[in-house]
TORFIVO-535332 format. One record per residue (C-alpha): residue in one letter; residue number from 1; x negated, y, z negated. Coordinates in pm, whole numbers, m for minus. Each point is the difference from the previous one (the first is absolute). Layout:
N
+------+------+--------+--------+--------+
! resn ! resi !     px !     py !     pz !
+------+------+--------+--------+--------+
!    a !  NUM !      X !      Y !      Z !
...
+------+------+--------+--------+--------+
END
This chain:
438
+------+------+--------+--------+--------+
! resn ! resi !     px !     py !     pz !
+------+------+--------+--------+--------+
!    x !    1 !   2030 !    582 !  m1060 !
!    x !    2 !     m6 !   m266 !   m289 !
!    x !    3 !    m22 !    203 !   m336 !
!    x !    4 !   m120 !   m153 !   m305 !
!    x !    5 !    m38 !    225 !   m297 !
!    x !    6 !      2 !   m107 !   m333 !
!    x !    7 !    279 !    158 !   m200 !
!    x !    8 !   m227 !      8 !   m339 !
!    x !    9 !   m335 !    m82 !    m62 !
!    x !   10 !   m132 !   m112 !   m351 !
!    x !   11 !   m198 !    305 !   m195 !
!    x !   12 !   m365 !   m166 !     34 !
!    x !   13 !    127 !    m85 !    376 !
!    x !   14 !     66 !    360 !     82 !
!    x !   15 !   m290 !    137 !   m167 !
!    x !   16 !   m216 !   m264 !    198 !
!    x !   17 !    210 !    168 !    328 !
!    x !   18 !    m84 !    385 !    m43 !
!    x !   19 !   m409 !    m98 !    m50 !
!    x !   20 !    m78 !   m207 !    309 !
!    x !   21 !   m180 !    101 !    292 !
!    x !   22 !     m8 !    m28 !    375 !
!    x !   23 !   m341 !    m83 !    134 !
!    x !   24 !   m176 !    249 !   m209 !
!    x !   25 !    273 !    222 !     56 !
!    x !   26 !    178 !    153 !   m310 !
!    x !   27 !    364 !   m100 !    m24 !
!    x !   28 !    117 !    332 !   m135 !
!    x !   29 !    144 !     93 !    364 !
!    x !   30 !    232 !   m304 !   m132 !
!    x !   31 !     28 !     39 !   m345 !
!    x !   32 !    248 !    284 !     11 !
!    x !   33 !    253 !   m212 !    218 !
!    x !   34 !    m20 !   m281 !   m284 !
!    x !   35 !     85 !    283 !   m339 !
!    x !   36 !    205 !    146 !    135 !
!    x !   37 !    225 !   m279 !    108 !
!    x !   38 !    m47 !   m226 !   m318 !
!    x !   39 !    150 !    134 !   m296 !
!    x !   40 !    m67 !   m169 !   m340 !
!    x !   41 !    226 !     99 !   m307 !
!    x !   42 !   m123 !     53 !   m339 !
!    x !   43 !     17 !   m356 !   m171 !
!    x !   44 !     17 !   m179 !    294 !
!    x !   45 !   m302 !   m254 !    175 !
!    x !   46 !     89 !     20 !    315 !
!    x !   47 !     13 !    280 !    267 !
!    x !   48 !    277 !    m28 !    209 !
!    x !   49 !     43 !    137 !    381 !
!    x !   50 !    247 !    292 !     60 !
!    x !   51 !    359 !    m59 !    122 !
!    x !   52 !     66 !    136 !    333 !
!    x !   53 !   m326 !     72 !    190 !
!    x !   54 !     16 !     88 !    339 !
!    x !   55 !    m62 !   m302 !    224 !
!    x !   56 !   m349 !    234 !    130 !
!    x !   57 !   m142 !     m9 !   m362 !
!    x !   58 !     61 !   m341 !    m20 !
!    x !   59 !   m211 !    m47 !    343 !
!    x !   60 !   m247 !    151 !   m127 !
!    x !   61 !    m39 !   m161 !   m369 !
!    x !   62 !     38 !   m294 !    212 !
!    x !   63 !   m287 !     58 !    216 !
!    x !   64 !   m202 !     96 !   m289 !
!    x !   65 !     42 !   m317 !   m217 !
!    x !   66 !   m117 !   m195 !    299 !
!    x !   67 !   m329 !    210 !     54 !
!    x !   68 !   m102 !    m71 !   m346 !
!    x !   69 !     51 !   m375 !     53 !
!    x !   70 !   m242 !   m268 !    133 !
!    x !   71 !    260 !   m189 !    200 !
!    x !   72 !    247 !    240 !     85 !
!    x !   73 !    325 !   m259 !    128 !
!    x !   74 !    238 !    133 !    303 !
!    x !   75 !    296 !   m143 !    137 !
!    x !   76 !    m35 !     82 !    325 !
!    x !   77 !   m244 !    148 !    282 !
!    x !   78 !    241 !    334 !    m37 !
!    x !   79 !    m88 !     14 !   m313 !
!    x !   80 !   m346 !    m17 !     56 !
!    x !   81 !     m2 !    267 !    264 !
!    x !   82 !    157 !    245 !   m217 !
!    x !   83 !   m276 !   m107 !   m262 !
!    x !   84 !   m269 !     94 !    259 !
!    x !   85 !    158 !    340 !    130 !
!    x !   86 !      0 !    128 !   m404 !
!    x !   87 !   m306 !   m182 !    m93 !
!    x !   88 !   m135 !    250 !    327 !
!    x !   89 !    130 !    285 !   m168 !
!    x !   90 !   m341 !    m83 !   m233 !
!    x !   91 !   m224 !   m158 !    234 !
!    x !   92 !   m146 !     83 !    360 !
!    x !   93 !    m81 !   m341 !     68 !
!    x !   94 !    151 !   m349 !    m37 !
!    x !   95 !   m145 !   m323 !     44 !
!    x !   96 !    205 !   m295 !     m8 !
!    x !   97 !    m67 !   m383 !     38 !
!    x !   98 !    165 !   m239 !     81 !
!    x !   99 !     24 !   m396 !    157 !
!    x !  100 !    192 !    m23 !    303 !
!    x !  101 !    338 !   m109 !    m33 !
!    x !  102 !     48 !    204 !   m270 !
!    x !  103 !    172 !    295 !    175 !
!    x !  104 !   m206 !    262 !     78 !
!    x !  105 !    101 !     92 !    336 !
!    x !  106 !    359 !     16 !   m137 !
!    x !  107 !   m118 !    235 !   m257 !
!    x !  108 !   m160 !    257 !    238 !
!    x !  109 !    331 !      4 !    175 !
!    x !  110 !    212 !     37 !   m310 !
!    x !  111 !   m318 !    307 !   m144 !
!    x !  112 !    127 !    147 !    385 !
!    x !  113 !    351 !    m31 !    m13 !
!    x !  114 !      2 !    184 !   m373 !
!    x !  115 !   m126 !    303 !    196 !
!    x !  116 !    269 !     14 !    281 !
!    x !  117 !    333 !    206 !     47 !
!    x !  118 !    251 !     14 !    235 !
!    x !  119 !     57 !    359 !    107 !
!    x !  120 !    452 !    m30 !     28 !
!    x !  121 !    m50 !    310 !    264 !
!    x !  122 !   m209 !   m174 !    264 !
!    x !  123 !    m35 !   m325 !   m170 !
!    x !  124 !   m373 !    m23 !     49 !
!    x !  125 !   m204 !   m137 !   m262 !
!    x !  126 !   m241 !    182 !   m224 !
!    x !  127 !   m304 !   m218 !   m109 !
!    x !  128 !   m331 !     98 !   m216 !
!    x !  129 !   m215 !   m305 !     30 !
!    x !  130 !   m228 !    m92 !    253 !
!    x !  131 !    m88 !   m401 !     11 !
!    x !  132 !   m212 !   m240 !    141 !
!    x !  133 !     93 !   m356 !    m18 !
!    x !  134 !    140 !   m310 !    214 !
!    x !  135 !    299 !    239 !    145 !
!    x !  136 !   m289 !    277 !    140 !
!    x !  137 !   m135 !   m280 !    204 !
!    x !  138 !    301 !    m43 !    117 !
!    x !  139 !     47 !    326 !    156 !
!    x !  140 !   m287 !   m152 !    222 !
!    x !  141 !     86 !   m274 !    253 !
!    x !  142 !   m212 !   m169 !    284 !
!    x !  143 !    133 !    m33 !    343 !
!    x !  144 !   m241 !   m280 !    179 !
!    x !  145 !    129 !     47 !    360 !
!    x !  146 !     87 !   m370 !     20 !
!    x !  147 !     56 !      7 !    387 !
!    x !  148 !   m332 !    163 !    122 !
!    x !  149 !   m243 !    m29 !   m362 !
!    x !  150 !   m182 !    363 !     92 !
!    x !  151 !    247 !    271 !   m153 !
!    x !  152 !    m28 !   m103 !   m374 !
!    x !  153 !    121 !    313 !   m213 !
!    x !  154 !     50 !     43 !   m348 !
!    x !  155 !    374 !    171 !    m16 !
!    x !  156 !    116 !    218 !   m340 !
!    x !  157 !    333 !    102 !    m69 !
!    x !  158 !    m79 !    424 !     28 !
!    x !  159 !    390 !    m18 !   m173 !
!    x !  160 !   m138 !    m37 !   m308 !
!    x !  161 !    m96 !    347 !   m200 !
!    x !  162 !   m402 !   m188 !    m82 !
!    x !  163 !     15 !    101 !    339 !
!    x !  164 !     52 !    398 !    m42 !
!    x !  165 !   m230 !    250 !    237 !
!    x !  166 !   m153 !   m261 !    147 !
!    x !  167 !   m112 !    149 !    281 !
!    x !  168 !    m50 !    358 !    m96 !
!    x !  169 !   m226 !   m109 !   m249 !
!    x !  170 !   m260 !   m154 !    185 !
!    x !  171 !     36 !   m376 !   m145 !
!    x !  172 !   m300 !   m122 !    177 !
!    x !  173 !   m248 !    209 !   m110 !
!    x !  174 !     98 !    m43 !   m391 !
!    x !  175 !     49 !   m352 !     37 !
!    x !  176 !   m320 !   m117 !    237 !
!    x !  177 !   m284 !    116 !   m324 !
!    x !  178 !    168 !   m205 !   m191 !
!    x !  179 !     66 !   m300 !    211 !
!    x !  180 !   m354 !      7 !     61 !
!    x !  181 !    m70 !    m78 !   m354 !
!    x !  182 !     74 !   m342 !     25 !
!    x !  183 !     89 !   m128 !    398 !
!    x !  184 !   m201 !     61 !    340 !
!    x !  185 !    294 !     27 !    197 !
!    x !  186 !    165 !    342 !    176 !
!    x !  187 !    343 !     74 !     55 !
!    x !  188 !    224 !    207 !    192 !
!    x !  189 !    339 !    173 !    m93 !
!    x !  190 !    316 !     43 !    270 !
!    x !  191 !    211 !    240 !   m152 !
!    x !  192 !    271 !    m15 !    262 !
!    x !  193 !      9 !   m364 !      5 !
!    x !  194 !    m82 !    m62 !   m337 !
!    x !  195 !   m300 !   m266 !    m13 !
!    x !  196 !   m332 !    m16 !    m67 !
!    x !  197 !   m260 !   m175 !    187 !
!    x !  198 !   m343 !   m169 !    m74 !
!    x !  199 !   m308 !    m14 !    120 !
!    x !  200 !   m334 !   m120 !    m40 !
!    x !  201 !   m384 !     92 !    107 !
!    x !  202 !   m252 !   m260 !     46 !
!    x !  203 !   m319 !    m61 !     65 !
!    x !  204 !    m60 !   m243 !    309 !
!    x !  205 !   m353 !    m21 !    192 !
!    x !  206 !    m90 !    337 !   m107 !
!    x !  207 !    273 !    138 !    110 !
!    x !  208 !    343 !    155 !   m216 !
!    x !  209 !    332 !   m141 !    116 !
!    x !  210 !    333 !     85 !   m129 !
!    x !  211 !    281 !   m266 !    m25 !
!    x !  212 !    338 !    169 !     m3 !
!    x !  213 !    365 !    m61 !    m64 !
!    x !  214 !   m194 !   m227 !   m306 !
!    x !  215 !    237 !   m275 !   m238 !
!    x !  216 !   m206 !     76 !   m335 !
!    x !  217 !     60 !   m230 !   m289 !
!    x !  218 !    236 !      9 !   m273 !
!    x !  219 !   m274 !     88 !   m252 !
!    x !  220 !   m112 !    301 !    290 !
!    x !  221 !    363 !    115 !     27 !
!    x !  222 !     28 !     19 !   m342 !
!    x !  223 !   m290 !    224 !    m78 !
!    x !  224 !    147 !    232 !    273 !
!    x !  225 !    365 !      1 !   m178 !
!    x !  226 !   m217 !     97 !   m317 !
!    x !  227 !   m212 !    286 !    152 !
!    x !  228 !    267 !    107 !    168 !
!    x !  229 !    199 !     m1 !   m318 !
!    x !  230 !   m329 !    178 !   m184 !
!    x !  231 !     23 !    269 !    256 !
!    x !  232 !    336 !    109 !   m127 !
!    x !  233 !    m90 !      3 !   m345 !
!    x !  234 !   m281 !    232 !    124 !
!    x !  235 !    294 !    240 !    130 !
!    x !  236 !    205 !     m5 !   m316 !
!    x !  237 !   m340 !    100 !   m191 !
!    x !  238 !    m43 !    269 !    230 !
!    x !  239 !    360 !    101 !    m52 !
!    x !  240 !    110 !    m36 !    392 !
!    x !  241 !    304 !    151 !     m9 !
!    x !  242 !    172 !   m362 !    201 !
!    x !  243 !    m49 !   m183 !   m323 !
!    x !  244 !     60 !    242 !   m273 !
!    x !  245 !    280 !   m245 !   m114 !
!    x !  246 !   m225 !   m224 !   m129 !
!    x !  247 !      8 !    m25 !   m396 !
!    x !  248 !   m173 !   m333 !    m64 !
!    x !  249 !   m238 !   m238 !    154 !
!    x !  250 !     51 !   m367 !     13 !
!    x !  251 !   m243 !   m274 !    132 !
!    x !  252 !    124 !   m362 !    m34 !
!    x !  253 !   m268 !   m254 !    123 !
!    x !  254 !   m179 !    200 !    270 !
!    x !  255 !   m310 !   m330 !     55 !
!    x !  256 !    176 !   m288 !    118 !
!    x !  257 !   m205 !   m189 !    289 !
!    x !  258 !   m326 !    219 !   m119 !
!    x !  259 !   m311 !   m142 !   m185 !
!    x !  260 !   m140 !    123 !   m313 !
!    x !  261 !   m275 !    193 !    155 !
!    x !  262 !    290 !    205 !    135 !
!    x !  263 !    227 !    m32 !   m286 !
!    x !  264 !   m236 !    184 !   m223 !
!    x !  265 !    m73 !    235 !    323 !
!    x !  266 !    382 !     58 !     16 !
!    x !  267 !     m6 !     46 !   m422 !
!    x !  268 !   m225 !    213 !    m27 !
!    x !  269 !     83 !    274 !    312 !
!    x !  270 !    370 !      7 !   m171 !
!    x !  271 !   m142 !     67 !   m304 !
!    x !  272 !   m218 !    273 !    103 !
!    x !  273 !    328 !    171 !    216 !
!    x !  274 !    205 !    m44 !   m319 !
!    x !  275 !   m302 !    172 !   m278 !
!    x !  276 !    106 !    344 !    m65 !
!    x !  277 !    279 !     73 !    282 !
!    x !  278 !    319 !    135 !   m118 !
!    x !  279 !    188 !   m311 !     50 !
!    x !  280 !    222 !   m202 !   m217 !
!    x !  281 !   m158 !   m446 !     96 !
!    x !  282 !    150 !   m340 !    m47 !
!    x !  283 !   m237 !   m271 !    139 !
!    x !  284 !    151 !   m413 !     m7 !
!    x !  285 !   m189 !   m273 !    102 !
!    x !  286 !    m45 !   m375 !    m61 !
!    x !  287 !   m361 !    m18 !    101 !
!    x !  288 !   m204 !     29 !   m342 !
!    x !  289 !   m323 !    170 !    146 !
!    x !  290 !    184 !    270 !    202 !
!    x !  291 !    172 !     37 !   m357 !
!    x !  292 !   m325 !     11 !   m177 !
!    x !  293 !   m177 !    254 !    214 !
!    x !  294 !    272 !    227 !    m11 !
!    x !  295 !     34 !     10 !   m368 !
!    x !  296 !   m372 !     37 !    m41 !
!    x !  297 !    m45 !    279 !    208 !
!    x !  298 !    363 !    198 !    m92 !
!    x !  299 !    m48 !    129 !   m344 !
!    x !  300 !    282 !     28 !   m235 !
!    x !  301 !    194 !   m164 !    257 !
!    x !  302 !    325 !   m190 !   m135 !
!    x !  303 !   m114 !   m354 !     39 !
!    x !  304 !    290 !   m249 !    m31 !
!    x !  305 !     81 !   m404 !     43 !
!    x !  306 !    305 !   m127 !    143 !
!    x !  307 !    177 !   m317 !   m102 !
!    x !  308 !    266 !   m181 !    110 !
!    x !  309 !    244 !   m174 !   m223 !
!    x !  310 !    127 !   m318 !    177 !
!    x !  311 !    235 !   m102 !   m234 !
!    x !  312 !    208 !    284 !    m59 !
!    x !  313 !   m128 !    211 !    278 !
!    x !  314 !   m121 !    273 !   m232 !
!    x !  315 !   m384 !    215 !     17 !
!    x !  316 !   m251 !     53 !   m236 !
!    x !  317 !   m263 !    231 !     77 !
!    x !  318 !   m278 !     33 !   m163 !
!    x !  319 !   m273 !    298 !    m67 !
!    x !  320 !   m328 !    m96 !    107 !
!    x !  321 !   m152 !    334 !    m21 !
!    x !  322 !   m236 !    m73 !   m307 !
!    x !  323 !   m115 !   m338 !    114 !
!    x !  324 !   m193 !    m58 !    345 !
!    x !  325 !    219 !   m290 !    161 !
!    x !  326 !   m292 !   m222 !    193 !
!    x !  327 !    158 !   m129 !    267 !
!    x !  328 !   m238 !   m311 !    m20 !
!    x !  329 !    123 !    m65 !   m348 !
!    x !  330 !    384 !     30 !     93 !
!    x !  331 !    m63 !   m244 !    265 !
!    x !  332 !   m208 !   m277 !   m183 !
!    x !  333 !    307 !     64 !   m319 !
!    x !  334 !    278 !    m93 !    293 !
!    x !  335 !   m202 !   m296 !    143 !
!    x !  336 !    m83 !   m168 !   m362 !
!    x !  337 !    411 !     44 !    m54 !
!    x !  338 !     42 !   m201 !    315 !
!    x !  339 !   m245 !   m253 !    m30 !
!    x !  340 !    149 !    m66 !   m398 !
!    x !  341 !    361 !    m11 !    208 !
!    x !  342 !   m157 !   m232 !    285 !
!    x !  343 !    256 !    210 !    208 !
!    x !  344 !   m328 !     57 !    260 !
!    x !  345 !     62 !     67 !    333 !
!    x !  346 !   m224 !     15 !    310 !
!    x !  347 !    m64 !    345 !    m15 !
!    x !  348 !   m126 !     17 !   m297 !
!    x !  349 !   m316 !   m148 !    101 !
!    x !  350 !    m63 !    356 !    197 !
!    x !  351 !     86 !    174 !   m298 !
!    x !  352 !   m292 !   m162 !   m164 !
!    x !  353 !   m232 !     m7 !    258 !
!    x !  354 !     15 !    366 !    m39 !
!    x !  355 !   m114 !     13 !   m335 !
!    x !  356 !   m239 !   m247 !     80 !
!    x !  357 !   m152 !    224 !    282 !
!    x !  358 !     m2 !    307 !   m215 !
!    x !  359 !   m208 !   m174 !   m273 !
!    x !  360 !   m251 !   m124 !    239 !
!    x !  361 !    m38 !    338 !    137 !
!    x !  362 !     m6 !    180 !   m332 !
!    x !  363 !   m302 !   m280 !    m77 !
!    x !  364 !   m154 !     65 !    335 !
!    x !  365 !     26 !   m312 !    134 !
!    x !  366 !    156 !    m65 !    382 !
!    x !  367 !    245 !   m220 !    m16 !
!    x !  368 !    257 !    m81 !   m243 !
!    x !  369 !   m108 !   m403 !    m12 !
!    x !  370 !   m220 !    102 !   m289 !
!    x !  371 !    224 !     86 !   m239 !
!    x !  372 !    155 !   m370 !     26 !
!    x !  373 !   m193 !   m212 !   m279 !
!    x !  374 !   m165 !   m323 !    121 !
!    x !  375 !   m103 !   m203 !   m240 !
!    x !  376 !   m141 !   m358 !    159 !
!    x !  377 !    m73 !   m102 !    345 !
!    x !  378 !    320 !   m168 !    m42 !
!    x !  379 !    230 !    330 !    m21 !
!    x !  380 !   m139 !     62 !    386 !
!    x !  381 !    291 !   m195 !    173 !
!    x !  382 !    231 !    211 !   m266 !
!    x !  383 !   m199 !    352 !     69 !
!    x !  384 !     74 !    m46 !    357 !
!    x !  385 !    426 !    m77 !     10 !
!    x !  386 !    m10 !    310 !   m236 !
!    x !  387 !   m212 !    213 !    242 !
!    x !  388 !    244 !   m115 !    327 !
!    x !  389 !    314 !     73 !   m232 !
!    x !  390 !   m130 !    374 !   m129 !
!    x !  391 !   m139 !     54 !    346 !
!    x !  392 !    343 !    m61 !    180 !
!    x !  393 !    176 !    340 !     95 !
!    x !  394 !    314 !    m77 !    149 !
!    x !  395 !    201 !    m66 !   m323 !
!    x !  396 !    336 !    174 !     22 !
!    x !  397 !    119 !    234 !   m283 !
!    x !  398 !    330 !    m13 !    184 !
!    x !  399 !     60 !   m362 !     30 !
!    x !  400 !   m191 !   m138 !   m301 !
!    x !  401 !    m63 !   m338 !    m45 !
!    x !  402 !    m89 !   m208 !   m302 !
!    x !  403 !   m302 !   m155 !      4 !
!    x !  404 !    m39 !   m373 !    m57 !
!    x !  405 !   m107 !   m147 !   m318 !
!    x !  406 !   m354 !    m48 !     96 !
!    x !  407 !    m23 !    365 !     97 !
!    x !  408 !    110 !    125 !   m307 !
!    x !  409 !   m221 !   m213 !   m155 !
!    x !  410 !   m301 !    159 !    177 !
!    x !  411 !    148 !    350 !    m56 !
!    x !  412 !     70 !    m76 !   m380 !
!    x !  413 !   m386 !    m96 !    m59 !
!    x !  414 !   m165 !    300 !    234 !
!    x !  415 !    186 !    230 !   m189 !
!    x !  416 !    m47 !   m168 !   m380 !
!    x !  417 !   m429 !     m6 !    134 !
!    x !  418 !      9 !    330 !     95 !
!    x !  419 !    204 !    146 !   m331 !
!    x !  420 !   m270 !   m177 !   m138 !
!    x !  421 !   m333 !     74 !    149 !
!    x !  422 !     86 !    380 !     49 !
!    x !  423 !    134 !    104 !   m355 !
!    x !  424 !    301 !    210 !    m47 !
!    x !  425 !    200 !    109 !   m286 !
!    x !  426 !    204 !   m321 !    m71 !
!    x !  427 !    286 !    220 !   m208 !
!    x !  428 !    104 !    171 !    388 !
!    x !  429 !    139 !   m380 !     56 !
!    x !  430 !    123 !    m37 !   m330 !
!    x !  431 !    156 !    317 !   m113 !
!    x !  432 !    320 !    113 !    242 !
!    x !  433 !    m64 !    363 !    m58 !
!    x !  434 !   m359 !    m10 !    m67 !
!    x !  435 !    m74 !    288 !    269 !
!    x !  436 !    228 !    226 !   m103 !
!    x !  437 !   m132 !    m29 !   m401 !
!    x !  438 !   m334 !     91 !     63 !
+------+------+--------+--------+--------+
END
């Protein structure tokens, strides 16, 4: 881990130091660390940091200089880990944001790997954190039954220790309730041949018929990963003896293919198995109102923002926890930086259209045309190209494209009307930390 300590700190400085506060919580858990590592001698304006300190104390003066600071810098996702694991030392709960791209898969797996030992005897591997995120889906994979197209079975690899119990404990009937939460679909476990099956009931000419051996979607398969992944938090709360290795908790992007209707669905059930359980919570995602509903209904939870340092390939993360971080706002910030770069890509027409659809809803009106200003008969032609370029859904976030000049242009002036017609704080677009000062 990157250390940075200070080896003196001016008089004012360190005075300043032992009277801050957490959050509302006293420093003087801290203070002690800081006097009795800082010596000043009589005459002297400076106090100066103690020769030969145990690399441990260090760590932890470290750790503590970085709580106290709005953006606390890291040179690597290690480093950040180990930040996490003490800052959990205070905190039940974590919340962390961040844009994809920015490494937060690669930080659950580094949070992970800080908890695992190799055991010389029997070289097995100790671990103490159970995680959700792009490798859990993993452990699920489709077989289609490409020659015949009946048999399609959703395969897991029962090597994996997410696996544990599986079938003494009775999977099904902890994972069905809460499947049924958000999909209409069954299921069915094999435990000898490890796959699950799908079905479905429906209604035809008053009569109930079941399709079997069902291909569900990828935003279907994904809610069953994550109830099936809920269920096993349910047996570390209850203590099941299978999972009592489990320490921590981490949840990296759990809504991808889902819309917001479930996102805050999905938000707000983790939230509620997370509020008073004896468990120790780290939470990532790049999707602002999953973000948003979990730090409004998680109190005291540790609510942080990732960034990513292109140029030197260093973080800053930033506390959030005393100012509510609108995901609308973040949004509308990052598209008025593009549009000033005219760096606009395709997709950033759906990124607007978002906000756009949001506003109308939030004004009760149906469709999102009526937040676009028209001014004169004459913007009609103008109204319409912008309508069939916000209303086209197949832009790629993979394989953006630029748009052309005309495009841009349309995208520059919707944006500029609607800054203007729906008032927002003008210093969020001119002030870089404006968020994080209020």
């Amino acid at each position: 881990m990157s250390i940075t300590v200070p080896s003196t700190f001016d008089k004012e400085d360190f005075k300043k130091l032992i009277n801050k506060k957490l959050n509302n919580d006293n420093f003087q858990q801290y203070k002690k660390l800081f006097t009795d590592n800082y010596l000043c001698s009589r005459g002297e304006e400076q106090y100066r940091l103690k020769e030969g300190l145990s690399d441990e104390l260090l760590v932890k003066l470290d750790f503590v200089l970085k709580r106290i600071v709005k953006n606390k810098q890291f040179d690597s996702l290690k480093d950040i880990a180990m930040f996490l694991r003490m800052l959990l030392e205070e905190k039940k709960y974590i919340v962390l944001f961040a844009y994809n791209g920015t490494g937060k898969t690669r930080l659950s797996v580094e949070f992970k790997s800080l908890g695992q030992q190799i055991i010389e005897e029997t070289d097995e591997k100790t671990a103490d954190t159970l995680y959700y995120n792009a490798f859990t889906e993993d452990l699920f994979y489709w077989d289609n039954d490409l020659n015949n197209d009946t048999e399609r079975l959703l395969k897991f690899n029962s090597g994996s220790r997410f696996f544990a119990g599986l079938r003494e404990l009775e999977m099904e009937n902890r994972i069905r309730p809460l499947l049924h939460r958000y999909a209409d679909f069954d299921f069915f476990i094999d435990y000898d041949e490890k796959t699950v099956s799908f079905s479905r009931s429906l209604r035809v000419d008053e009569e109930t018929i079941r399709i079997d051996k069902l291909k569900i979607s990828r935003g279907e398969e994904n809610i069953f990963i994550w109830c099936f992944f809920l269920s096993v938090v349910q047996l570390v709360v209850d203590k099941e003896e299978s999972y009592d290795w489990v320490k921590y908790i981490y949840v990296d992007d759990p809504i991808s293919s889902l819309d917001d209707n479930n996102v805050i669905a999905v938000a707000s059930h983790l939230a509620q198995l997370m509020k008073g359980k004896d468990l120790k919570v780290v939470v990532s995602s790049h999707h602002t109102l999953f973000f948003n509903v979990l730090c409004n209904e998680i109190n005291k939870a540790g609510q942080l923002f990732l960034q990513k340092n292109t140029k030197d390939e260093t973080y800053i993360m930033k506390d959030t926890s005393k100012t509510p971080f609108f995901h609308h706002v973040a949004l509308l910030k990052e598209l008025k930086k593009i549009a000033d770069s005219e760096k606009i890509y395709t997709y950033h027409f759906n990124i607007l259209r978002n906000i756009l659809e949001k506003t109308a809803s939030f004004h009760g009106f149906s469709h999102f045309s009526s937040c676009l200003r028209k001014e004169t008969e004459e913007d009609e032609p103008v109204k319409k190209r912008i309508l069939d370029l916000l209303s086209h859904g197949n832009y790629s976030l993979f394989d953006p494209k630029e748009m052309v000049p005309e495009n841009k242009e349309h995208f520059i002036k919707t944006l500029n009307n609607f800054l203007e017609d729906y008032k927002f704080n003008e210093k969020i677009f001119e002030e870089e930390q404006f968020l994080e000062e209020q």
